[in-house]
MITITI-912569 format. One record per residue: x, y, z of N, C-alpha, C in turn; residue in three letters. Coordinates in steps of 0.02 Angstrom, whole numbers, padded with zeros to 5 digits, always signed. Example, Ala and Ser with C-alpha at 12.3 -4.5 7.8 and 13.67 -1.06 7.14 Angstrom:
<pts>
+00660-00284+00390+00615-00225+00390+00660-00165+00390ALA/+00642-00112+00354+00684-00053+00357+00645+00002+00394SER/
</pts>
This chain:
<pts>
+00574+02345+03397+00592+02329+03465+00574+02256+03482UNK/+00522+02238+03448+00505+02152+03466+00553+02126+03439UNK/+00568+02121+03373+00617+02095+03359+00657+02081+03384UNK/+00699+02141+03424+00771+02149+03471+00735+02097+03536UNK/+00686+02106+03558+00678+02076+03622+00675+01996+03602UNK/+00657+01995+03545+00646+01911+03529+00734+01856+03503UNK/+00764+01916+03469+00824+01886+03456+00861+01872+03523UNK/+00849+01931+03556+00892+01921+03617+00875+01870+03663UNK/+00805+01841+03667+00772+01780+03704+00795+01719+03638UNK/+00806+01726+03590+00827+01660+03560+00913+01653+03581UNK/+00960+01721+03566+01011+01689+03594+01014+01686+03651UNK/+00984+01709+03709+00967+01687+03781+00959+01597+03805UNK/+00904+01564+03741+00891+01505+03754+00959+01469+03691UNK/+00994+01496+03681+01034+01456+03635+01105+01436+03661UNK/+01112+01528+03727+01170+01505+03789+01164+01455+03836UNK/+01098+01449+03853+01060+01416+03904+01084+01341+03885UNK/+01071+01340+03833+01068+01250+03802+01120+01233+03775UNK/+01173+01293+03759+01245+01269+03775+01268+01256+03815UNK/+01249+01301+03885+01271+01276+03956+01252+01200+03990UNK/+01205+01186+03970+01174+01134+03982+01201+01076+03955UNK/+01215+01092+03904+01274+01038+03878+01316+01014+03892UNK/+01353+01069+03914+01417+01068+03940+01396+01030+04020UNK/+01354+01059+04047+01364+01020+04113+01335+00935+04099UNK/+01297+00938+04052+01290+00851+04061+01342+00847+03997UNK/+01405+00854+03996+01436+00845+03976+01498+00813+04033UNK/+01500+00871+04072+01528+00866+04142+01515+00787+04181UNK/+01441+00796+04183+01429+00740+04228+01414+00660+04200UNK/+01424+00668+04125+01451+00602+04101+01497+00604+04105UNK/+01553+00643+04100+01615+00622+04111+01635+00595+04197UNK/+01600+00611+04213+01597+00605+04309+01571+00549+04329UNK/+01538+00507+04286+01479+00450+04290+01514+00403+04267UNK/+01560+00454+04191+01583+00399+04157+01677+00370+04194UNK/+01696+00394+04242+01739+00364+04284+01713+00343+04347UNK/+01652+00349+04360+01631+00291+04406+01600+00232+04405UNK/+01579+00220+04336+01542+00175+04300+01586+00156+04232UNK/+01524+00122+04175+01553+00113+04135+01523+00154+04080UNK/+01541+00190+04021+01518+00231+03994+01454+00227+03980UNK/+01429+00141+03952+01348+00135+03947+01297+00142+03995UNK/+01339+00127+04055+01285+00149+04106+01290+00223+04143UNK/+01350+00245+04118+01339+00333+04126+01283+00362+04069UNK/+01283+00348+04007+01234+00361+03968+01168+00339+03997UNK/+01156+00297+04027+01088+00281+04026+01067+00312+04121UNK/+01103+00317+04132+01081+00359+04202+01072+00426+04169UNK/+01107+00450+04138+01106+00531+04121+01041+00528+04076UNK/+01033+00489+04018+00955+00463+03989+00892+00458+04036UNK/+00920+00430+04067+00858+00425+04111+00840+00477+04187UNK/+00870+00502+04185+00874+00563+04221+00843+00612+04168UNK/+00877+00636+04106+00839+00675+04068+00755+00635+04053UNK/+00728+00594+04059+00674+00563+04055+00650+00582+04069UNK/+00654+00571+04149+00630+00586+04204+00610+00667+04207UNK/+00662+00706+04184+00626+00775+04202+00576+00786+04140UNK/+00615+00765+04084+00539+00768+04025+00462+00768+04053UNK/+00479+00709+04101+00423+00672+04109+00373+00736+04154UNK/+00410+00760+04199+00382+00792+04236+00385+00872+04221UNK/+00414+00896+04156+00396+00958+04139+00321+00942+04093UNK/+00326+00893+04050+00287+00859+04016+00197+00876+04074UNK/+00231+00846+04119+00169+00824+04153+00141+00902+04194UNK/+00201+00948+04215+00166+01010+04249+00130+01060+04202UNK/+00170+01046+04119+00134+01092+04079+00065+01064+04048UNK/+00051+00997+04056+00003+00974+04063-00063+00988+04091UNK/-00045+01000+04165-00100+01022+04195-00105+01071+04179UNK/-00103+01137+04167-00129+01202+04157-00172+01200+04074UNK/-00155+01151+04051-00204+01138+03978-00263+01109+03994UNK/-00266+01061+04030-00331+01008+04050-00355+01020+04104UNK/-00444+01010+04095-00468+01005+04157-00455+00955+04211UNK/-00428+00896+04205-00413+00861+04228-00306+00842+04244UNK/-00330+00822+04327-00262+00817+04307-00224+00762+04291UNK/-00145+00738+04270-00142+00650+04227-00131+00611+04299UNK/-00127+00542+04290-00124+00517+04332-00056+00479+04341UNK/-00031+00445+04380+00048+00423+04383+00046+00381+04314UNK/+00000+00367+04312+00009+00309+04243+00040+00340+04169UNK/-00011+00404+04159+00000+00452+04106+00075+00479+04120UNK/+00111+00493+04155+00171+00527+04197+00208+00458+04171UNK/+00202+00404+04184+00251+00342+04155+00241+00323+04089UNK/+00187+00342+04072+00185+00317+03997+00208+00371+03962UNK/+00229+00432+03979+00260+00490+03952+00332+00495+03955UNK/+00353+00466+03998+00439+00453+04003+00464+00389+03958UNK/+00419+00346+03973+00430+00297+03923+00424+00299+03852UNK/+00377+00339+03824+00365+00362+03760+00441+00406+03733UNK/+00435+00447+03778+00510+00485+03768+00574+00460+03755UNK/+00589+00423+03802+00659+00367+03782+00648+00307+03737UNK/+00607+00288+03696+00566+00243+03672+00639+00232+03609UNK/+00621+00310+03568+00671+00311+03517+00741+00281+03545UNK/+00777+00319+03611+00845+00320+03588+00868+00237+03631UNK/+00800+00198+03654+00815+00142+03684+00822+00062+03669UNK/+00784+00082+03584+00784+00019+03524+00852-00002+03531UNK/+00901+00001+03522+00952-00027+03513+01018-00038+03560UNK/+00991+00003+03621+01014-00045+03681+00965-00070+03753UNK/+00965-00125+03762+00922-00165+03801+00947-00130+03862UNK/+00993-00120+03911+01007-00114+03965+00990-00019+03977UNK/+00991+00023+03933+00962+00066+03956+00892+00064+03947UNK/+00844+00037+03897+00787+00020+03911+00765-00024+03990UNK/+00806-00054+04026+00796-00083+04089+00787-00030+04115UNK/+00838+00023+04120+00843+00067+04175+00782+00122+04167UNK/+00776+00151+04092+00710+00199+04096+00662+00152+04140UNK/+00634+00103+04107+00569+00073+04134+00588+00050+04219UNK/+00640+00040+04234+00632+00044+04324+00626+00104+04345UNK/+00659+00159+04323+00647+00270+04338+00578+00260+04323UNK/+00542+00231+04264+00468+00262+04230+00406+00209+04295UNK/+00462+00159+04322+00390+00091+04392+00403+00148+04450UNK/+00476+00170+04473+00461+00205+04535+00433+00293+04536UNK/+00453+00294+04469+00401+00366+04471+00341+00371+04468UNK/+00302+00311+04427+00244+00285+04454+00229+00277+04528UNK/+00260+00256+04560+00235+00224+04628+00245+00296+04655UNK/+00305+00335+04642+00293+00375+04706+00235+00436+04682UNK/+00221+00440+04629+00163+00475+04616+00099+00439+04635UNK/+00096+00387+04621+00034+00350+04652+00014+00374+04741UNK/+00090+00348+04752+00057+00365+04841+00058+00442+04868UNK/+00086+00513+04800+00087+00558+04827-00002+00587+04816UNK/-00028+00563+04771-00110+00542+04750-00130+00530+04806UNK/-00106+00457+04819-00153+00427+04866-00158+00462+04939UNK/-00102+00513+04952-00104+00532+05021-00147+00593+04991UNK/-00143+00638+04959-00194+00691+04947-00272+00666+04948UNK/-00271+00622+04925-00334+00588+04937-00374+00566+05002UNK/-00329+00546+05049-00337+00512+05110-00351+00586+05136UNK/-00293+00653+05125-00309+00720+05164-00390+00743+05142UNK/-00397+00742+05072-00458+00759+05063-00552+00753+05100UNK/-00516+00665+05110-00567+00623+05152-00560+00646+05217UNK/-00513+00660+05248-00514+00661+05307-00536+00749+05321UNK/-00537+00785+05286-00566+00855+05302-00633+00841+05267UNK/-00671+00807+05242-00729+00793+05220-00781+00756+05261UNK/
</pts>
């Protein structure tokens, strides 16, 4: 019976990530008539980054006593697109501006938990 329950969760995650395909398949093609194909790739790149970054970072916390900080959260998106960004410069622009403002807005979502903390303290 494990077996059956486990095959059926692998082709479960194997429909899943076909579907998924298909829709950022969809929405390069949707990007890629509003833009130009390299910069539909690198928005859709960096959008997938971006969530890396932040599945990366929620499964994170439940491992460590500590939790990462915006810095760790940017140096993790950046690590990620690192590979597929060697050999074009203009989507490397765009990760590292997604990897400065996801920094910042994690910084100040920090910094306001912080300020709440103080202020009930």
């Amino acid at each position: 019976m494990l077996l059956g329950r486990l095959g059926l969760a692998i082709a479960a995650g194997l429909v899943g990530a076909v579907g998924c395909g298909f829709l950022l398949a969809a929405a390069d093609m949707r990007l890629g008539a509003m833009f130009s194909p390299a910069v539909a790739a690198a928005i859709l790149g960096a959008g997938l980054a971006v969530l890396a970054a932040i599945l990366l970072w929620v499964g994170r916390r439940g491992r460590r006593a500590r939790d990462l900080t915006p810095e760790d959260v940017a140096l993790a998106a950046l690590g990620l697109v690192a590979r597929s960004v060697r050999t074009a410069p203009e989507k490397a622009l765009i990760a590292a501006l997604v990897a400065g403002v996801l920094s910042e807005w994690l910084g100040k979502v920090e910094k306001r938990k912080e300020e709440a903390a103080n202020r009930r303290a």
